[in-house]
DSSP file (Angstrom, degrees, kcal/mol; ACC not computed):
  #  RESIDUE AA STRUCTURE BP1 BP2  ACC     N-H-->O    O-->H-N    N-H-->O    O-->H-N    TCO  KAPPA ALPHA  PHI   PSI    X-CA   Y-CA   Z-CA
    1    1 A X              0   0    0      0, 0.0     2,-0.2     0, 0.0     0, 0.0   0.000 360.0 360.0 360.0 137.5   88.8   15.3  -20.8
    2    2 A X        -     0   0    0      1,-0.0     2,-0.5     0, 0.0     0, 0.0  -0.594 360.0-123.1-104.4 135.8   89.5   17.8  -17.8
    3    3 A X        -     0   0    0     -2,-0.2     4,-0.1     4,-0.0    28,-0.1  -0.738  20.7-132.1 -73.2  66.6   88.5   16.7  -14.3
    4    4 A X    >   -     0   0    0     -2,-0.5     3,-2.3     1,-0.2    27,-0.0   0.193  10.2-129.3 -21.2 119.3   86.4   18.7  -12.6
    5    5 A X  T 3  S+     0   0    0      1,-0.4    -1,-0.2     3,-0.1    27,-0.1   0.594 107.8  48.8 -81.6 -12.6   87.2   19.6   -9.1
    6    6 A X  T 3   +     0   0    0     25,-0.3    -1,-0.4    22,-0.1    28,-0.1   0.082  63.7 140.7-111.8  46.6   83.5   18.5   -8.1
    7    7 A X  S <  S+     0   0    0     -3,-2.3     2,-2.4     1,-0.3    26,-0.3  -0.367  86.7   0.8  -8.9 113.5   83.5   15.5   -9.7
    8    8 A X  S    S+     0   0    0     24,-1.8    -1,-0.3     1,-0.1    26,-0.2   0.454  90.1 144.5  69.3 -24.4   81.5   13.5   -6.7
    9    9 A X        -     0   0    0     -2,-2.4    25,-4.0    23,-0.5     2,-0.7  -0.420  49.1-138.4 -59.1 142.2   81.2   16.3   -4.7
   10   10 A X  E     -a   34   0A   0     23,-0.2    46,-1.0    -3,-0.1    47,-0.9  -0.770  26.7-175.3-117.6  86.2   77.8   16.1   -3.0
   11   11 A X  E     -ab  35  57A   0     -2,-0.7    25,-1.2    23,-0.7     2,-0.3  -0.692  10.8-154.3-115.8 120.1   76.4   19.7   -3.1
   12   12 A X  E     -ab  36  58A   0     45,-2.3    47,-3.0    -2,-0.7     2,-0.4  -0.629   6.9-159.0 -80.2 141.9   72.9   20.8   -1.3
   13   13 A X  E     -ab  37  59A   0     23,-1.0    26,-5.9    -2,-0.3    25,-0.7  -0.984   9.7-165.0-133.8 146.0   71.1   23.5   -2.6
   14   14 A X  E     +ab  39  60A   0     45,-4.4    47,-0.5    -2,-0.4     2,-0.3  -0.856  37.9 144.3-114.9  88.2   68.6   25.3   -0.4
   15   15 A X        -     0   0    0     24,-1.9     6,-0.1    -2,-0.7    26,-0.1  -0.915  37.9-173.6-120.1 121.0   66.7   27.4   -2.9
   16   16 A X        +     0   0    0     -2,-0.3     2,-0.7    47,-0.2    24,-0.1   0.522  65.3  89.9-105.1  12.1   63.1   28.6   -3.6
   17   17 A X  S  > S-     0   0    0      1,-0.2     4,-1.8     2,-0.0     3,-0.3  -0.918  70.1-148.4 -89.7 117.4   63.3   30.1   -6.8
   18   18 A X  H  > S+     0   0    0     -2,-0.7     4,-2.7     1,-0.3     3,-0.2   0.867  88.5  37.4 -60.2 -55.6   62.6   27.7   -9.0
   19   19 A X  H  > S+     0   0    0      1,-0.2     4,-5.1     3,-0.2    -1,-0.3   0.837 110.2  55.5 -70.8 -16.5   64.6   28.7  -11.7
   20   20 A X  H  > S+     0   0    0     -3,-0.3     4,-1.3     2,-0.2    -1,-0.2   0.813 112.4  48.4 -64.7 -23.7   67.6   30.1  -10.0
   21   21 A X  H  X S+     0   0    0     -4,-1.8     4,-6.4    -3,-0.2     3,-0.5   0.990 110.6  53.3 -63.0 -66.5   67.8   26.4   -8.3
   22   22 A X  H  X S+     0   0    0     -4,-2.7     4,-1.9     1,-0.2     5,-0.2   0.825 109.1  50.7 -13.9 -74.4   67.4   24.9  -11.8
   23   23 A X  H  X S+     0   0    0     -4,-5.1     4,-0.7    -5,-0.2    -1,-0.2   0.896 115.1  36.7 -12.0 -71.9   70.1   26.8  -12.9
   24   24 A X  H >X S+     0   0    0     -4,-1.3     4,-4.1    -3,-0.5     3,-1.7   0.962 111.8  59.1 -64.1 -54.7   72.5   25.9  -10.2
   25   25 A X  H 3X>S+     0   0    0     -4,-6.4     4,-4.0     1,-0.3     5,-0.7   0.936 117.2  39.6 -29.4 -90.6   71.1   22.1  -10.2
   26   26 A X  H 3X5S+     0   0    0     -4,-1.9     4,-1.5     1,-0.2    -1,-0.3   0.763 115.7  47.1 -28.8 -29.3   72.3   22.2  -14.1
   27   27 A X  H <<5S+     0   0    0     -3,-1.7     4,-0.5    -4,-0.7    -1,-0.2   0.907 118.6  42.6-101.1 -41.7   75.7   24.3  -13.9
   28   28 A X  H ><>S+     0   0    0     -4,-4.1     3,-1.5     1,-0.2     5,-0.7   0.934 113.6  51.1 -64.6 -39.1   76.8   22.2  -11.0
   29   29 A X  H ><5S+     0   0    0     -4,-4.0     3,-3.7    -5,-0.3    -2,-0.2   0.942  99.5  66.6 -65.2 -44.9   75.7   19.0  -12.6
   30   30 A X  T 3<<S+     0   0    0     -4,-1.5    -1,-0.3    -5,-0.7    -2,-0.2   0.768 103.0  45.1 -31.4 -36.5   77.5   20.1  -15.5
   31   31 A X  T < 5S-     0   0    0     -3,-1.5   -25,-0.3    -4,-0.5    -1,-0.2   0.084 122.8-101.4 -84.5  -3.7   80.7   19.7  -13.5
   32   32 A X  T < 5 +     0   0    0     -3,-3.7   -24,-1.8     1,-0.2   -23,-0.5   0.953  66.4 151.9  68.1  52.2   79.7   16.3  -12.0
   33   33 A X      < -     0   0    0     -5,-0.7     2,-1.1   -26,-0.3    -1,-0.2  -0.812  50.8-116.4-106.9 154.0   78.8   17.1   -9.1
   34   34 A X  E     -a   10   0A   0    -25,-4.0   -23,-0.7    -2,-0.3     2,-0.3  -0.717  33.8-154.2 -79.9 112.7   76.4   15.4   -7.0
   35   35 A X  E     -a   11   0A   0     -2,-1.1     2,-0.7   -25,-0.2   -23,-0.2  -0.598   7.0-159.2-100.9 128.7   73.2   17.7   -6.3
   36   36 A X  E     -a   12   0A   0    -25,-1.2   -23,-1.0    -2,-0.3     2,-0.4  -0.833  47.9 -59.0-110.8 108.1   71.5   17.2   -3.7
   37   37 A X  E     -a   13   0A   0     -2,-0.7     2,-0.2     1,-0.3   -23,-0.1  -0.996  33.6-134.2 114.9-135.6   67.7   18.7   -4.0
   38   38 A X  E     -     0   0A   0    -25,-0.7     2,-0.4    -2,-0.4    -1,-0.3   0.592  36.5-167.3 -91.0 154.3   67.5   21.6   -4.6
   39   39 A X  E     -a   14   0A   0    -26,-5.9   -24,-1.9    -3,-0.3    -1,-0.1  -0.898  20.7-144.5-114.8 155.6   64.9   21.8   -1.9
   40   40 A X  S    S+     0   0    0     -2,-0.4     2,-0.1   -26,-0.2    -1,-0.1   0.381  70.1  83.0-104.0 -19.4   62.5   25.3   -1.5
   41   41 A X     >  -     0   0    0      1,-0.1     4,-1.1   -26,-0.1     5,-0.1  -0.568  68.5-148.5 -89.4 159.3   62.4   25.0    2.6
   42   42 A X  H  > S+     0   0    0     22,-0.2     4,-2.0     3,-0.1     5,-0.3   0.761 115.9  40.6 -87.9 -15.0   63.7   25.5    5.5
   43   43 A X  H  > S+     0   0    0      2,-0.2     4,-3.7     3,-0.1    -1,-0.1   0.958 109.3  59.7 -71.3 -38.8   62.0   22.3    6.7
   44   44 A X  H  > S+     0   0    0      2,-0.2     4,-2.1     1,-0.2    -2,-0.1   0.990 114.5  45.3 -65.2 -62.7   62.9   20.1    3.1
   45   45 A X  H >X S+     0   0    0     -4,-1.1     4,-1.8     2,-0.2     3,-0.6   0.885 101.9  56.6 -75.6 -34.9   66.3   20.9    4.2
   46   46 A X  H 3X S+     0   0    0     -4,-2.0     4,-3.6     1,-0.2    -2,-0.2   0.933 111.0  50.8   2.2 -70.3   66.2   20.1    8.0
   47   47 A X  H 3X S+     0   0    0     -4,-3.7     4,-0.9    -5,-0.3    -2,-0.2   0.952 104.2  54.1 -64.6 -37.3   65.1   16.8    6.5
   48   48 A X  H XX>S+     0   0    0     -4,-2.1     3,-1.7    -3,-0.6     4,-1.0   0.971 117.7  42.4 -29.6 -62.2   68.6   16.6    3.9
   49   49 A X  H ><5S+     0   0    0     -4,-1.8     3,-0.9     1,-0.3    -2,-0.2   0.977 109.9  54.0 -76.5 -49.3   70.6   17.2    7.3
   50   50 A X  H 3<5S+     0   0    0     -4,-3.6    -1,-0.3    -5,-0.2    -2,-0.2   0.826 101.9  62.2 -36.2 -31.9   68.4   14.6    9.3
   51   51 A X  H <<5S-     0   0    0     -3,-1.7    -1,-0.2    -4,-0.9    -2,-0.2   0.748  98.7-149.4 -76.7 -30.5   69.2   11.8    6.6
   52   52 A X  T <<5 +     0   0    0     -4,-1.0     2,-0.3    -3,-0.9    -3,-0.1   0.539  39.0 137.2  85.9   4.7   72.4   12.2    7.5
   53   53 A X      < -     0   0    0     -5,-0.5    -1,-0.2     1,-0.1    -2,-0.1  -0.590  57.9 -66.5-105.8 166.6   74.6   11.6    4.6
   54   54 A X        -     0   0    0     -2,-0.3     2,-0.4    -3,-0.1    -1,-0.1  -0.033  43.4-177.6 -75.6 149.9   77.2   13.1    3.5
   55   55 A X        -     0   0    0      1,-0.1   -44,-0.2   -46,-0.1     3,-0.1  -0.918  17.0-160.6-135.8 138.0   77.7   17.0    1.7
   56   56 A X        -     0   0    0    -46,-1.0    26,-0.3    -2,-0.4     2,-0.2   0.261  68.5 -31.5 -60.1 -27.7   80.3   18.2    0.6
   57   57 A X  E     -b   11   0A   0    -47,-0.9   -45,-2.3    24,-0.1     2,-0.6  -0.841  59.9-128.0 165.3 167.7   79.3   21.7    0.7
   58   58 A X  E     -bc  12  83A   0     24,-0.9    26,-1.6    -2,-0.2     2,-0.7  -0.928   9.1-150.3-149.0 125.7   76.3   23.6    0.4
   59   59 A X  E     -bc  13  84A   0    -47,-3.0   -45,-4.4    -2,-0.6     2,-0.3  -0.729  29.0-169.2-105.3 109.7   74.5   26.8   -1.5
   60   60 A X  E     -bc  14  85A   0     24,-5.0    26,-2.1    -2,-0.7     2,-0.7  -0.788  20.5-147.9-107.5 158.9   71.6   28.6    0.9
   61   61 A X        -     0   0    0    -47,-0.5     8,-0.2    -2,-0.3    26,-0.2  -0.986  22.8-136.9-125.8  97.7   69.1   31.2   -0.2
   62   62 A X  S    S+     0   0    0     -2,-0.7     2,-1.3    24,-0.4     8,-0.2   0.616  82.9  46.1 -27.6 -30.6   68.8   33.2    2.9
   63   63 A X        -     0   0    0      5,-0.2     2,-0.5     6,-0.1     5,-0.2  -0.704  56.6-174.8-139.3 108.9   65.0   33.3    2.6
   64   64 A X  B >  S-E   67   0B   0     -2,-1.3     3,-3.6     3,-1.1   -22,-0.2  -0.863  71.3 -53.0-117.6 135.5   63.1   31.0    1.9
   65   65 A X  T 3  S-     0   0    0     -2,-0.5    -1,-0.2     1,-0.2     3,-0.1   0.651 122.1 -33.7 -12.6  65.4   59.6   32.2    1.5
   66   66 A X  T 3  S+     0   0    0      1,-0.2     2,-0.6     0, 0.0    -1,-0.2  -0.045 121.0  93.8 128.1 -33.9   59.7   33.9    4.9
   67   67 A X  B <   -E   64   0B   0     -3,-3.6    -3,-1.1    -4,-0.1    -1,-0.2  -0.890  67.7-133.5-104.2 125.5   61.8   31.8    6.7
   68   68 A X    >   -     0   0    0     -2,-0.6     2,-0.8    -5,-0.2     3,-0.6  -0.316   4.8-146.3 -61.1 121.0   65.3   32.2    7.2
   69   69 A X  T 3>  +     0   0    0     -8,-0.2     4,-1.4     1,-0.2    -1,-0.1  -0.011  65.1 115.8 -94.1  49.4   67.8   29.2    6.8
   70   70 A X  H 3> S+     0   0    0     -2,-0.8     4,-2.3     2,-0.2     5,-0.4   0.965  71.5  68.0 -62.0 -51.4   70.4   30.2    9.4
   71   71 A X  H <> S+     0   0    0     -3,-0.6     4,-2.0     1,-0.3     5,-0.3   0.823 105.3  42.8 -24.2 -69.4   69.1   26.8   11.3
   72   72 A X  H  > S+     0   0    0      1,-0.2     4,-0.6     2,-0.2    -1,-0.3   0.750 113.6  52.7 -56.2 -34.9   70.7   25.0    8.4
   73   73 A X  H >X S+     0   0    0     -4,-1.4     4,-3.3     2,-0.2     3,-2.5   0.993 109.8  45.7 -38.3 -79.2   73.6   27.3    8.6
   74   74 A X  H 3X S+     0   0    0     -4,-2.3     4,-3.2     1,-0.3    -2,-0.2   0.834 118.9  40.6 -43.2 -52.9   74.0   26.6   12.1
   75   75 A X  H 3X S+     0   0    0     -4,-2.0     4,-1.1    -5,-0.4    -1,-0.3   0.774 115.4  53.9 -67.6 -24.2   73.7   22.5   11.6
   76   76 A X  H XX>S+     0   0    0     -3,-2.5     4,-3.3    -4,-0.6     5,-1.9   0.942 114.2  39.3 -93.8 -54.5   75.7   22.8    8.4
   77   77 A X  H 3<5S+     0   0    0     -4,-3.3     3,-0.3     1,-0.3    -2,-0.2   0.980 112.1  58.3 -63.6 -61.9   78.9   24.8   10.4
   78   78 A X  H 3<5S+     0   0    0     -4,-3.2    -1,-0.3     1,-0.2    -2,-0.2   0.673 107.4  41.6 -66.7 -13.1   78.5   22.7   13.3
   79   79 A X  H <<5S-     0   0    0     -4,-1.1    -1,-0.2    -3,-0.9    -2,-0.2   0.869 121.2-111.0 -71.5 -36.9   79.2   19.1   11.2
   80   80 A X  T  <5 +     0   0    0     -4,-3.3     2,-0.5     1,-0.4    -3,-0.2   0.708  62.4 163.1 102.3  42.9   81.9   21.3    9.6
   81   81 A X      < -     0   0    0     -5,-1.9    -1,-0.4    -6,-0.1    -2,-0.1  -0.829  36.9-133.8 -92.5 118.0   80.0   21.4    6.2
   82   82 A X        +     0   0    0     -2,-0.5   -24,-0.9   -26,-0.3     2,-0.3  -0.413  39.6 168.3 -57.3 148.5   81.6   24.5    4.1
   83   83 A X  E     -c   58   0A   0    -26,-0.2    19,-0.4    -2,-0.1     2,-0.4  -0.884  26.7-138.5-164.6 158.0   78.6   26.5    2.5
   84   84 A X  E     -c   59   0A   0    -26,-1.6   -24,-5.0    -2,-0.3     2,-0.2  -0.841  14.8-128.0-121.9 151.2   77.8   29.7    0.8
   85   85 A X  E     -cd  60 103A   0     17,-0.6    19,-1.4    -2,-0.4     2,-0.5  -0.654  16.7-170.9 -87.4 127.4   75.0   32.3    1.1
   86   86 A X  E     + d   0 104A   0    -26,-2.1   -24,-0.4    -2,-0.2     2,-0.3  -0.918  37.1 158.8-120.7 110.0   72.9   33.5   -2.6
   87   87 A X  E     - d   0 105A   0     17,-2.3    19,-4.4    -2,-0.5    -2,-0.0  -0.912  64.7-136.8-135.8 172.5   70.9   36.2   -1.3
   88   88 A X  S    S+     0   0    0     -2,-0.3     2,-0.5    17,-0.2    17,-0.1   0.299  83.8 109.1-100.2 -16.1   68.9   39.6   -2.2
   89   89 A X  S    S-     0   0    0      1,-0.1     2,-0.8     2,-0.0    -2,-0.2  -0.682  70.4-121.3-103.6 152.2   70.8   40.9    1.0
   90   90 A X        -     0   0    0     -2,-0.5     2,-3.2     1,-0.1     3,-0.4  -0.622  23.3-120.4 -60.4  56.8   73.3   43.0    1.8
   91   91 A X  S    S+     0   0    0     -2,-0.8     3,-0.2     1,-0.3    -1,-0.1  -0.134 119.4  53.3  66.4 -56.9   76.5   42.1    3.7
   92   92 A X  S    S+     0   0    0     -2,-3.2    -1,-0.3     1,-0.2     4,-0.1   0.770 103.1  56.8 -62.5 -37.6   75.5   44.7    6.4
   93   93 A X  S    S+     0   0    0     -3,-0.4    -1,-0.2     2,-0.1    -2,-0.1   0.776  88.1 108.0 -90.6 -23.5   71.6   42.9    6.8
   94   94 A X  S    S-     0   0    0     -3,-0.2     2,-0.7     1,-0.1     5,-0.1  -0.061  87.6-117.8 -49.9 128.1   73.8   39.3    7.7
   95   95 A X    >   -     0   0    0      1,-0.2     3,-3.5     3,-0.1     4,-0.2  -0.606  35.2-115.1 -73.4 126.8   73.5   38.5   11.2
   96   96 A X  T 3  S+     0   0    0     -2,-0.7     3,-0.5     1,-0.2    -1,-0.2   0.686 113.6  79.2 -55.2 -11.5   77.8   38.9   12.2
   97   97 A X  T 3  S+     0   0    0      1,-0.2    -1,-0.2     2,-0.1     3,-0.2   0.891 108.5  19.3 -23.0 -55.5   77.6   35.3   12.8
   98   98 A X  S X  S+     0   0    0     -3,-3.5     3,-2.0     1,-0.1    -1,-0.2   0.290  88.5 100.4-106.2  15.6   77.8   34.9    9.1
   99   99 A X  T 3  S+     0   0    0     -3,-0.5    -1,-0.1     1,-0.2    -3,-0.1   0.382  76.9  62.7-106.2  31.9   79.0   37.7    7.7
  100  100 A X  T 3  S+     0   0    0     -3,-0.2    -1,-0.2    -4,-0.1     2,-0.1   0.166  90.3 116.0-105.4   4.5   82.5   36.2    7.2
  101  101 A X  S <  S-     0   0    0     -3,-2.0   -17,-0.1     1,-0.1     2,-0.1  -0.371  84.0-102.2 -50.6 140.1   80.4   33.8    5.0
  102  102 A X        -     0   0    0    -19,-0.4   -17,-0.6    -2,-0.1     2,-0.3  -0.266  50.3-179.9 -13.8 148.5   80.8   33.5    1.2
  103  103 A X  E     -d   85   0A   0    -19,-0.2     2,-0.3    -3,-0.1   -17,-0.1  -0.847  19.9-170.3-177.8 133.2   77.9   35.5    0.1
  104  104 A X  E     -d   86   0A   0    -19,-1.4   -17,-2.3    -2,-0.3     2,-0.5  -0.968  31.5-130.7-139.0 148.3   77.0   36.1   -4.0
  105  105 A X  E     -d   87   0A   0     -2,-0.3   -17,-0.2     2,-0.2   -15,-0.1  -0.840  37.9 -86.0-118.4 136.4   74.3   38.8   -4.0
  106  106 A X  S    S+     0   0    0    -19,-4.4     2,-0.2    -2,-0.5    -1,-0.0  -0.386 107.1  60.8 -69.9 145.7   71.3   37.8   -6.2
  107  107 A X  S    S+     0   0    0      1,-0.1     2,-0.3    -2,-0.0    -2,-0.2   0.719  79.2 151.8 -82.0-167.8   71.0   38.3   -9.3
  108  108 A X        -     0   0    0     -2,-0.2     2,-0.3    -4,-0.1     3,-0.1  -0.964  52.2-108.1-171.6 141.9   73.9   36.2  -10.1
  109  109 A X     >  -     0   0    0     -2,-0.3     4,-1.0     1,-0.1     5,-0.1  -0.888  32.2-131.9 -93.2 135.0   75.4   33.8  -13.3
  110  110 A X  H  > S+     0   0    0     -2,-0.3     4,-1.3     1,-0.2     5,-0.3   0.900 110.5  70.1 -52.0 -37.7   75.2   30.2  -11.8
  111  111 A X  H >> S+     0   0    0      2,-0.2     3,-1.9     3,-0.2     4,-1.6   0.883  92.6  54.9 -63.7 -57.1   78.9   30.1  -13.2
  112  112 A X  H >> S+     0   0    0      1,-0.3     3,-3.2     2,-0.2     4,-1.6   0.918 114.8  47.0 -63.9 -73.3   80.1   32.9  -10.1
  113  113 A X  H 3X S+     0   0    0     -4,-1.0     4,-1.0     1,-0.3    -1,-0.3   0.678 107.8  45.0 -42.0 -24.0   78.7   30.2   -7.9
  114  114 A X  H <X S+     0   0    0     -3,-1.9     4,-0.5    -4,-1.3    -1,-0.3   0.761 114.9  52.9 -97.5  -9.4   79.9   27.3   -9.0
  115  115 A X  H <X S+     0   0    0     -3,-3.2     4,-1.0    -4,-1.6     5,-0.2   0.680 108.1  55.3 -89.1 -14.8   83.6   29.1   -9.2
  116  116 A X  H  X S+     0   0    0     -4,-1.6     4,-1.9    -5,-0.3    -3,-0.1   0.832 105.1  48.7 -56.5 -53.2   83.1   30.1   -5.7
  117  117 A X  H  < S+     0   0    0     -4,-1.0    -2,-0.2    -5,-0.3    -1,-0.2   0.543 108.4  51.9 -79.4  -6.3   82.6   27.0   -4.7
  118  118 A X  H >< S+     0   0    0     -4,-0.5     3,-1.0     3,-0.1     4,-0.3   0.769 105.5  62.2 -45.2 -46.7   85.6   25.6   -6.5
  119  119 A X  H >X S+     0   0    0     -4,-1.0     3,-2.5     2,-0.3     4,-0.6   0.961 105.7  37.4 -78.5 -93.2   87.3   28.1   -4.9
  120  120 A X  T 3< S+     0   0    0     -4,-1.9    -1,-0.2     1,-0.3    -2,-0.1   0.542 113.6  58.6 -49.6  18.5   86.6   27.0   -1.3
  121  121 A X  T <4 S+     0   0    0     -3,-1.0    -1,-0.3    -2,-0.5    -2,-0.3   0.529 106.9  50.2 -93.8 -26.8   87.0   23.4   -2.3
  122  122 A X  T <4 S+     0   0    0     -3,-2.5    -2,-0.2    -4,-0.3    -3,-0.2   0.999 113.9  40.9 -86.1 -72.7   90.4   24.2   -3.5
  123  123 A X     <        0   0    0     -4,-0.6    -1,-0.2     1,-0.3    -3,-0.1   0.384 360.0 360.0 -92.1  25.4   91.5   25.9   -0.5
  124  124 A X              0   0    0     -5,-0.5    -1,-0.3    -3,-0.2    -2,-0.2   0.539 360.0 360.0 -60.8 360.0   89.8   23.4    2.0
């Protein structure tokens, strides 16, 4: 049986489409990973990062109904939490803060995301 390179990895997802979360929830889990959520807010994830334990890395939906989750960017970069962007926007609409970010542009196979994120577990 092959070992999954997120075995234990403890990965938030910040998504408010229910099924695209689903998805991800499933594809990662598939892989062992731990999932944490997915939560639909930017406040439900505010509280993930308040709880304080530990991620491994972390997949955000740039809008979430209305509200942006840069906060959770911002908190995520400053613990020094890797994390990737799934958005409906363009590279160009990123504030240049992020736009050296990972970024997979919706729609999307959960499989590009979870090989993305392999991929910057690998070369962490």
């Amino acid at each position: 049986m092959k070992v999954h390179v997120l075995r234990g990895k403890r990965i938030l997802i910040v998504e408010d489409e229910y099924f695209i979360a689903a998805d991800l929830k499933r594809a990662l889990g598939d892989r062992d990973a731990v999932v944490l959520g997915p939560v639909a807010s930017l406040d439900a994830g505010m509280a993930v990062l308040d709880d304080g334990g530990a991620i491994d890395i972390a997949v955000l939906d740039v809008n979430l109904d209305g509200a942006d989750s840069y906060p959770i960017a911002e908190r995520l970069a400053a613990r020094g939490v890797p994390f990737v962007f799934v958005t409906g926007y363009d590279g160009w609409a990123m504030p240049s803060a992020y736009r050296s970010i990972p970024r997979l542009a919706k729609p999307f196979p959960p499989g590009a995301v979870v090989r993305t994120i392999e991929q910057m577990i690998e070369e962490k």
